[in-house]
C-alpha positions as CSV (number, residue, x, y, z in Angstrom):
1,X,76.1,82.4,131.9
2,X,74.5,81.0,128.9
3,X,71.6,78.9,129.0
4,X,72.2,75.8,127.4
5,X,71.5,75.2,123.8
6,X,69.6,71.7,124.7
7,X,66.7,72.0,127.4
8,X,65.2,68.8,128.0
9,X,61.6,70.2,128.7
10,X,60.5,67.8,132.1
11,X,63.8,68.4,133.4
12,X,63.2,72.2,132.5
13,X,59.4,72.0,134.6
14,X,60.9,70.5,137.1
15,X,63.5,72.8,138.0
16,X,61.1,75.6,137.8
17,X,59.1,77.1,140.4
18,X,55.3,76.5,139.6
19,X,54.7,79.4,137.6
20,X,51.3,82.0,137.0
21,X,51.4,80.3,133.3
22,X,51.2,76.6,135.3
23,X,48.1,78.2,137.3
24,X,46.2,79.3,134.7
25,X,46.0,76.3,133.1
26,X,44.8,75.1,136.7
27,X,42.3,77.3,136.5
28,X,41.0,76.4,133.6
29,X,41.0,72.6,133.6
30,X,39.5,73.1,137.2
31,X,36.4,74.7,135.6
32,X,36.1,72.2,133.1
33,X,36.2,69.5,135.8
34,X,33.4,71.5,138.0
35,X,31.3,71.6,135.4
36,X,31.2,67.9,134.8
37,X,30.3,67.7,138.4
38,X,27.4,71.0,138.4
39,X,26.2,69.0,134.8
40,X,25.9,65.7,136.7
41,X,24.1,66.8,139.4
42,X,21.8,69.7,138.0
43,X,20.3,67.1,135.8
44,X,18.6,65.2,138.7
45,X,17.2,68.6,140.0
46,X,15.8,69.6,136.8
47,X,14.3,66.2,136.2
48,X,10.8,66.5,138.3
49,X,9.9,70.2,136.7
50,X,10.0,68.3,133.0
51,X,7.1,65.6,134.6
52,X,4.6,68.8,135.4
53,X,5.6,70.9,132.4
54,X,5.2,68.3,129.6
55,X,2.9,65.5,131.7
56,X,5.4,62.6,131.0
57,X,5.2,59.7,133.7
58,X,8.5,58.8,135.6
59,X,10.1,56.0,133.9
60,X,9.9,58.2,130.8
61,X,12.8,60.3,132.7
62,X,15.6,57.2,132.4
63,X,16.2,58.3,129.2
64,X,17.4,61.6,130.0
65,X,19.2,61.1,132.6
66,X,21.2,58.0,131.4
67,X,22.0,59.9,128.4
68,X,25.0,62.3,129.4
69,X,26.3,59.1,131.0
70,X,26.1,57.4,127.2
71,X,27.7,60.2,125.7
72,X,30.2,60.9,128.4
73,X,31.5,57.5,127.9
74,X,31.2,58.1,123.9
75,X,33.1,61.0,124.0
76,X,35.7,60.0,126.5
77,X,36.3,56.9,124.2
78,X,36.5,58.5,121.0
79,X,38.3,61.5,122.3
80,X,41.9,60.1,123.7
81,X,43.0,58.5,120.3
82,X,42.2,61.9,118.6
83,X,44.1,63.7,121.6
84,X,46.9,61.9,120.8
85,X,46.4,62.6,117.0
86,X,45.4,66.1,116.8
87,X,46.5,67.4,120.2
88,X,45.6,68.3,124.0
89,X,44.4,71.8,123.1
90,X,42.3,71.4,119.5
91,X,40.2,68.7,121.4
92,X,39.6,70.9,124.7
93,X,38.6,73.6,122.7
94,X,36.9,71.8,120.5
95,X,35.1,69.7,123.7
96,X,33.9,72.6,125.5
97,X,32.7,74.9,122.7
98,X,30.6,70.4,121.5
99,X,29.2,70.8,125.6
100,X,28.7,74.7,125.9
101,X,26.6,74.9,122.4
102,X,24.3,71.7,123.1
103,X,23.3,72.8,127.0
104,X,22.5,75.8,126.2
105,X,20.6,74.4,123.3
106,X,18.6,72.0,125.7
107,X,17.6,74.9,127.5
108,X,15.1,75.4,124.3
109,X,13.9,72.0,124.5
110,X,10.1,71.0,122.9
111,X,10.2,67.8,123.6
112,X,11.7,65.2,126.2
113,X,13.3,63.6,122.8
114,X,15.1,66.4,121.9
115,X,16.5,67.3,125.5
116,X,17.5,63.5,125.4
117,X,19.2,63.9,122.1
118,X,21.0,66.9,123.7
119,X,21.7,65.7,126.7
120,X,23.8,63.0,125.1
121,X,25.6,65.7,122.5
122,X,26.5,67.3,126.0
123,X,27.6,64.0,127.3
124,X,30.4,63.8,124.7
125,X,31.3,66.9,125.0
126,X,31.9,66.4,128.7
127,X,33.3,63.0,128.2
128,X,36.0,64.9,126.1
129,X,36.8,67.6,127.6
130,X,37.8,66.1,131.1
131,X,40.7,63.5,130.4
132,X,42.3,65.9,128.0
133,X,42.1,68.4,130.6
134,X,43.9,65.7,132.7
135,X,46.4,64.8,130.2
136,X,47.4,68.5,129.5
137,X,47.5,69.6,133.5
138,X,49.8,66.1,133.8
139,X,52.2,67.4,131.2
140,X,52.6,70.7,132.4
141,X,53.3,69.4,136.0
142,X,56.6,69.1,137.9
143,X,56.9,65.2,138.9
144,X,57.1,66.0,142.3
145,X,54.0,66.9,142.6
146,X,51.7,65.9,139.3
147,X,49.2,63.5,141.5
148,X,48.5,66.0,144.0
149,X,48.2,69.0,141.5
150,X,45.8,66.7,139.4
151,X,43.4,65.7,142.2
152,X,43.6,69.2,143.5
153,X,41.9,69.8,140.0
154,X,39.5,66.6,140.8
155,X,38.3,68.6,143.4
156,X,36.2,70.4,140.9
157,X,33.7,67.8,140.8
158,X,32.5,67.3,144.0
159,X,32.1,71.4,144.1
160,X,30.9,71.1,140.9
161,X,27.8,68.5,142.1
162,X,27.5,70.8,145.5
163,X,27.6,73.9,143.5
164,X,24.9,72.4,140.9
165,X,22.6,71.3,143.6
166,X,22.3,74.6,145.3
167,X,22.1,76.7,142.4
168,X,19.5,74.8,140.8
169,X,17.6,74.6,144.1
170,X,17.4,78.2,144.1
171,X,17.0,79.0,140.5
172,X,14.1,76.5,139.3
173,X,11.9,78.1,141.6
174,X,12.5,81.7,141.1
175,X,13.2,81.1,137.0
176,X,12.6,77.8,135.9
177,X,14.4,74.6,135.1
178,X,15.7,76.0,131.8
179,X,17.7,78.8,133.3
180,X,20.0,76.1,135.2
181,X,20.7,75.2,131.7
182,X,21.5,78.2,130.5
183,X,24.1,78.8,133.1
184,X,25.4,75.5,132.1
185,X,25.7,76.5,128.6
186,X,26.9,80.1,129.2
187,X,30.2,79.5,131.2
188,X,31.6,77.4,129.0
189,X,31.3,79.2,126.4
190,X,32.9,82.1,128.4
191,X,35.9,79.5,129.1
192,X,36.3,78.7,125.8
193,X,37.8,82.3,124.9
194,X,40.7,82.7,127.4
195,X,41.3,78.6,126.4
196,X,41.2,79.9,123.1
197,X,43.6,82.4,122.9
198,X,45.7,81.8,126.1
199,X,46.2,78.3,126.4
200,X,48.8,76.7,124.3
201,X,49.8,72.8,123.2
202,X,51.2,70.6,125.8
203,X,54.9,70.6,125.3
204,X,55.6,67.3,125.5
205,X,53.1,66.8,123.0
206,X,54.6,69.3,120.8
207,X,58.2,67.8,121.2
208,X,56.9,64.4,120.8
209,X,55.0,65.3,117.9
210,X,58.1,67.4,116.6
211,X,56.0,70.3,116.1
212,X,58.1,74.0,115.2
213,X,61.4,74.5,117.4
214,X,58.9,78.6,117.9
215,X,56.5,76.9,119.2
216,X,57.8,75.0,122.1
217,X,59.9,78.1,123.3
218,X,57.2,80.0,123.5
219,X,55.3,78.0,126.0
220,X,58.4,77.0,128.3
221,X,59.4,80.5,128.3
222,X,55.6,81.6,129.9
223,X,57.0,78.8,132.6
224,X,60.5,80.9,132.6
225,X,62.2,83.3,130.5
226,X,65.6,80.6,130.5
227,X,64.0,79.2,127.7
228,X,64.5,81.9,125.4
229,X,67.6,81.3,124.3
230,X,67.1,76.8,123.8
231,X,67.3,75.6,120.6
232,X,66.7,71.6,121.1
233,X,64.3,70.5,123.1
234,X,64.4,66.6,124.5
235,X,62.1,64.9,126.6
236,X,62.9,61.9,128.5
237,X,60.1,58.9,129.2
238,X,59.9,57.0,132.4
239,X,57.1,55.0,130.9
240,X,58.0,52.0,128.4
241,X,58.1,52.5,124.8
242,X,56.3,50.9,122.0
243,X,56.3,52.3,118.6
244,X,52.7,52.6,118.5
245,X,50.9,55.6,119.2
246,X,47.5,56.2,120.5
247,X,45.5,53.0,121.4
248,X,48.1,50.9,120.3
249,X,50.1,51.9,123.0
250,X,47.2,51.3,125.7
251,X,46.3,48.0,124.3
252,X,50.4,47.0,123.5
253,X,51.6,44.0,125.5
254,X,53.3,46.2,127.7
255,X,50.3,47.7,128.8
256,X,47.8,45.7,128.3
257,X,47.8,44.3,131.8
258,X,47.8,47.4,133.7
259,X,44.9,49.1,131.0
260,X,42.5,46.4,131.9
261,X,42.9,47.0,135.8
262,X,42.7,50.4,135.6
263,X,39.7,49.8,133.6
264,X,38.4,47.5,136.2
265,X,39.6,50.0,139.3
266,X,37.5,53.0,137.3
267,X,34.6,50.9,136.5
268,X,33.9,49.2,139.5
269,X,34.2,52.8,141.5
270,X,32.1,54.2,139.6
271,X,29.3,51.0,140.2
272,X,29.6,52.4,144.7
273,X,29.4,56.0,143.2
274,X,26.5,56.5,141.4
275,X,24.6,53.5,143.1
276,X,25.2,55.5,146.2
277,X,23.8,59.1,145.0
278,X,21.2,57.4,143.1
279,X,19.7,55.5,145.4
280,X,20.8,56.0,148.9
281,X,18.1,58.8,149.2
282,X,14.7,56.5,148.5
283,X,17.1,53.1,150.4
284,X,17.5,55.4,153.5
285,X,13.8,56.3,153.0
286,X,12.6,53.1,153.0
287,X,14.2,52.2,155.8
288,X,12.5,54.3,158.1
289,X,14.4,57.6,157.8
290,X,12.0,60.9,156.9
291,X,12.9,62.3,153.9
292,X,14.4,64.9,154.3
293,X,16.8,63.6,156.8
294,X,17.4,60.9,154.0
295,X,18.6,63.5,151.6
296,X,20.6,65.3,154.5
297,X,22.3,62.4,155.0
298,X,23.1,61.1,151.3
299,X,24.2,64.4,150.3
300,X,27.2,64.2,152.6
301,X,28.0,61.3,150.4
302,X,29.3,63.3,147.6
303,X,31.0,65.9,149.4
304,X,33.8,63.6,150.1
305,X,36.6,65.0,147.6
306,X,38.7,66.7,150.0
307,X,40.7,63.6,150.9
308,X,42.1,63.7,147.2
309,X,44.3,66.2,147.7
310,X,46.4,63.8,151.1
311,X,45.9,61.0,148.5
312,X,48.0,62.6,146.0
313,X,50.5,63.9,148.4
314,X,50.4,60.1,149.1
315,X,51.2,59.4,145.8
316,X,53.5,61.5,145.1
317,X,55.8,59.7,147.9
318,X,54.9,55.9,148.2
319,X,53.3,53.5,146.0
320,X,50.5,54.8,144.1
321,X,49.1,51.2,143.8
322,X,48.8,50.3,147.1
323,X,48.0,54.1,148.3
324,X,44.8,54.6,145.8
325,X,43.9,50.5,146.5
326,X,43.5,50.9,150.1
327,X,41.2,53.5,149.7
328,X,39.0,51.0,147.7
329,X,39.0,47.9,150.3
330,X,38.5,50.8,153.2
331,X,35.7,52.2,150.9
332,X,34.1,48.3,150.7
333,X,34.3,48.0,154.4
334,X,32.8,51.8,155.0
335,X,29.8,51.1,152.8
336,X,29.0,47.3,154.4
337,X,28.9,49.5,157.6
338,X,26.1,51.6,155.8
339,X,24.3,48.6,155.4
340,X,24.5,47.7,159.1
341,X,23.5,51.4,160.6
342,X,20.1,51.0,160.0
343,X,17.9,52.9,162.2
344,X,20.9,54.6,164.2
345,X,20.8,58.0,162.3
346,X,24.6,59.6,164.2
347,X,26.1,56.1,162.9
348,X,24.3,56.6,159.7
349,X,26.0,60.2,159.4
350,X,29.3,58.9,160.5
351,X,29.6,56.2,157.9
352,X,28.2,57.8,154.8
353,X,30.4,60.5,155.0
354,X,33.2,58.3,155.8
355,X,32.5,56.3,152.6
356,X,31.8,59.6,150.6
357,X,35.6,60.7,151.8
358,X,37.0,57.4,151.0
359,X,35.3,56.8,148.1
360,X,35.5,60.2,146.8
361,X,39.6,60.0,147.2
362,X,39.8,56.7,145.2
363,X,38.2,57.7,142.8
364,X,39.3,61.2,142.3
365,X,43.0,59.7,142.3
366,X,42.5,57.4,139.4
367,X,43.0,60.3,136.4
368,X,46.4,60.5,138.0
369,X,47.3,57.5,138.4
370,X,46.8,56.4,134.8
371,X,48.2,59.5,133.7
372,X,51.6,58.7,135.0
373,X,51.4,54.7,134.0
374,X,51.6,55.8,129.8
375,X,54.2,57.6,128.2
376,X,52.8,60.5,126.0
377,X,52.1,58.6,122.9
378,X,49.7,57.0,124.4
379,X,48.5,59.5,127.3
380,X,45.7,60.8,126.1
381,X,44.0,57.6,124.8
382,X,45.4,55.5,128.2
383,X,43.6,58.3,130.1
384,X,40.6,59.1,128.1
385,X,39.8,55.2,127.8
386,X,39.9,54.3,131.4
387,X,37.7,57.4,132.4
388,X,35.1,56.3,129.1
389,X,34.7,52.4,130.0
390,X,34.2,53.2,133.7
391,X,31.6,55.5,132.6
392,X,29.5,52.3,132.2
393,X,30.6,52.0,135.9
394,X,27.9,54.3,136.4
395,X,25.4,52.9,134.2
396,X,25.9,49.6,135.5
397,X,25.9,50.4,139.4
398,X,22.2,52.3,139.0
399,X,21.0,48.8,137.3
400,X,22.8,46.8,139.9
401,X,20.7,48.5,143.2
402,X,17.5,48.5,140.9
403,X,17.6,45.0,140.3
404,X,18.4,43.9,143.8
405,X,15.4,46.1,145.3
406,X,13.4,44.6,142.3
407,X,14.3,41.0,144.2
408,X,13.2,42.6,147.7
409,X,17.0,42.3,149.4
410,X,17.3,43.6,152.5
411,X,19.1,47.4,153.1
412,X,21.9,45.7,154.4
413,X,22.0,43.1,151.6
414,X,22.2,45.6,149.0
415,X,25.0,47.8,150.3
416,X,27.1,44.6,151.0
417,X,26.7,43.4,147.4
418,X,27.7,47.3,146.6
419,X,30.7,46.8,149.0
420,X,32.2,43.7,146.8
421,X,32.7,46.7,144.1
422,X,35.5,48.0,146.5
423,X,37.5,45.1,147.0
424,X,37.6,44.0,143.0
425,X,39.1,47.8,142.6
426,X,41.5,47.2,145.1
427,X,42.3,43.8,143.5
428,X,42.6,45.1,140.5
429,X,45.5,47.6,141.5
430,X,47.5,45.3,143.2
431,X,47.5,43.2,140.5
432,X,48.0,46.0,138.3
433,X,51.2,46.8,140.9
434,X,52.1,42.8,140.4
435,X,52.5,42.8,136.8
436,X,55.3,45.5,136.3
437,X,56.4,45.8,140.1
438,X,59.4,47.8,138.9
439,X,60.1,51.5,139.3
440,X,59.9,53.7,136.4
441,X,63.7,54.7,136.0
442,X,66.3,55.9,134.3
443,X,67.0,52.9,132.5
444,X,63.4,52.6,131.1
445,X,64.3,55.9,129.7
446,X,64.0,57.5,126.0
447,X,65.2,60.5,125.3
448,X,63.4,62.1,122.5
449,X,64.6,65.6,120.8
450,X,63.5,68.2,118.4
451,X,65.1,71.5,117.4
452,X,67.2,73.0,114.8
């Protein structure tokens, strides 16, 4: 029997098994993702070799590490309106080659200027490459199971950050703080080939874009040979339509509501995450704890991810609202309790890691979440925007503790006043959930075609 002359190219993914072509761009946007996380937490490691080799006092240090946070944000930012633009695939390769080129280039560092300079350059890199390597796994995803596929992916970063820690534990000592930076220049300029010569357009970019009849073939039919013989392709959005593109689409009236809470939701995660692996270490420190059972401890924080992937099962059956802002308000509750386990180390253990798996799966379901709330024209900007303002999440949450020790609060003080970031998420998503209640049908639908 003939395949039919029209293929409408979701309906086409979802119909499919998940293919070897559908893993490999797994694969790949997995390793972009853990190294984000081996970046982000290398950094920290590498950070007292530079006060002995170039005899720079501490606070000389906020510099570079606040600067990959800077350009992350930059990059993220400046990167989805071009993603929508120029395409998924120009700005990953593009990305990785901007981050692979500058970390390896700090590795050759003089001064702490210049490694600041390229740490940043890195930053943006990074802040590129990830929510286009969201937005492309999201398009090439069956709807069934897009959330949990995407923070499977997420998972990266948590191994990332575990993976970065140990490595560079081991490496400075045996071959110096540079060589963690060469590794973190090196691999992704390995990726970068196969992502080069492998990895093809998203096809609902390339439909929505009406790029060549060829071309879209050619990457359905590496999903299943029944494409060969399609001559129109049509793809249906669930999403709203505008007729803008890019951040008109994010900041439209139609959106507008929802792109500030996911803003909010992003930002005010990020304010519990990087407070907490910041400065839980020296809180739990000063609180009586050794110090090396204060690090044992806080490193369980981080290692939380694996609940992402039960979130986005979640997801992909209930409300994804409700599912990812319950995670937030339990997150809130989980890190007051930190705040009242003081001096009762198997409570201590208990909730930190309970918070780190809560946390963690919020967080980690967020890409997902936004990447299924915009319709392509606006994907990669909707996406790229909400992970680059809450970015200054980050930035803002390290202030936030510093400040509040600066005012002598107590331990449990400051990881209540942490706590409140957890319930504005939540808030934020409900309302999010308020202001367009209504299931994404077939009656929001727009069918769009290409072919010839």
């Amino acid at each position: 029997m003939d395949q039919p002359r029209a293929v409408d190219v979701q309906t086409f993914i979802n119909e499919h098994p998940f293919s070897p072509f559908q893993w490999f761009i797994f694969a790949i946007c997995f390793v972009i993702v853990l190294l984000d996380g081996f970046d982000t937490a290398a950094i920290g490691f590498i950070a007292p070799s530079l006060l002995g080799e170039w005899g720079i006092a501490k606070p000389a240090l906020a510099p570079v590490l606040s600067a990959a946070l800077f350009g992350l944000a930059c990059g993220a930012l400046a990167s989805g309106p071009l993603s929508d633009r120029l395409g998924r695939r120009a700005m990953l390769v593009g990305s990785v080659l901007l981050f692979g080129v500058t970390c390896l280039g700090s590795a050759f560092s003089t001064s702490i200027s210049e490694l600041t300079w390229l740490r940043f350059i890195t930053g943006v890199g990074l802040g590129a490459a990830m929510p286009n390597a969201v937005t492309m796994m999201g398009e090439y995803c069956p709807d069934r199971n897009r959330a949990t596929v995407i923070n499977l992916m997420f998972c990266g970063f948590p191994l990332g950050a575990a993976c970065g820690g140990f490595l560079a534990a081991w490496m400075i000592p045996h071959f110096g703080w540079r060589s963690v930076l060469v590794l973190g220049g090196i691999t992704p300029l390995v990726l970068a080939v196969p992502l080069f010569l492998r990895m093809p357009e998203s096809v609902r970019y390339m439909v929505a874009n009406q790029r060549p009849v060829e071309r879209i073939r050619a990457a359905l039919a590496r999903i299943s040979p029944d494409a060969a013989k399609a001559q129109v392709f049509t793809m249906t959005e669930h999403a709203p339509q505008t007729q803008s593109k890019g951040l008109g689409v994010v900041l439209s009236p139609m959106y507008l509501v929802g792109s500030v809470m996911l803003w909010v939701a992003y930002f005010m995660g990020l304010v519990i995450f990087y407070a907490s692996i910041n400065w839980m270490p020296l809180l739990l420190k000063d609180s009586g704890l050794t110090a090396s059972s204060a690090t044992l401890i806080s490193a369980l924080f981080p290692l939380g991810g694996v609940g992402a992937v039960l979130s986005g099962m979640l997801m992909d059956r209930f409300n994804a609202n409700r599912i990812i802002a319950a995670c937030y308000v339990l997150t809130a509750l989980s890190v007051w309790l930190i705040g009242q386990a003081a001096g009762n180390v198997a409570l201590l253990v208990l909730v930190v890691f309970v918070a780190g798996v809560l946390m963690n799966t919020a967080q980690s379901s967020m890409p997902a979440l936004a990447a299924a709330f915009y319709p392509t024209q606006g994907r990669g900007t909707g996406v790229a925007w909400m992970l680059g303002i809450g970015r200054f999440g980050g930035i803002a949450g390290s202030f936030l503790v510093a400040e509040l020790a600066r005012r002598h609060v107590t331990f449990a003080g400051i990881f209540a006043t942490v706590a409140v970031a957890g319930l504005i998420a939540g808030a934020a998503l409900l309302i999010k959930q308020a202001a367009r209640p209504q299931a994404s049908g077939s009656s929001a639908a727009k069918t769009e075609s290409f072919g010839h």
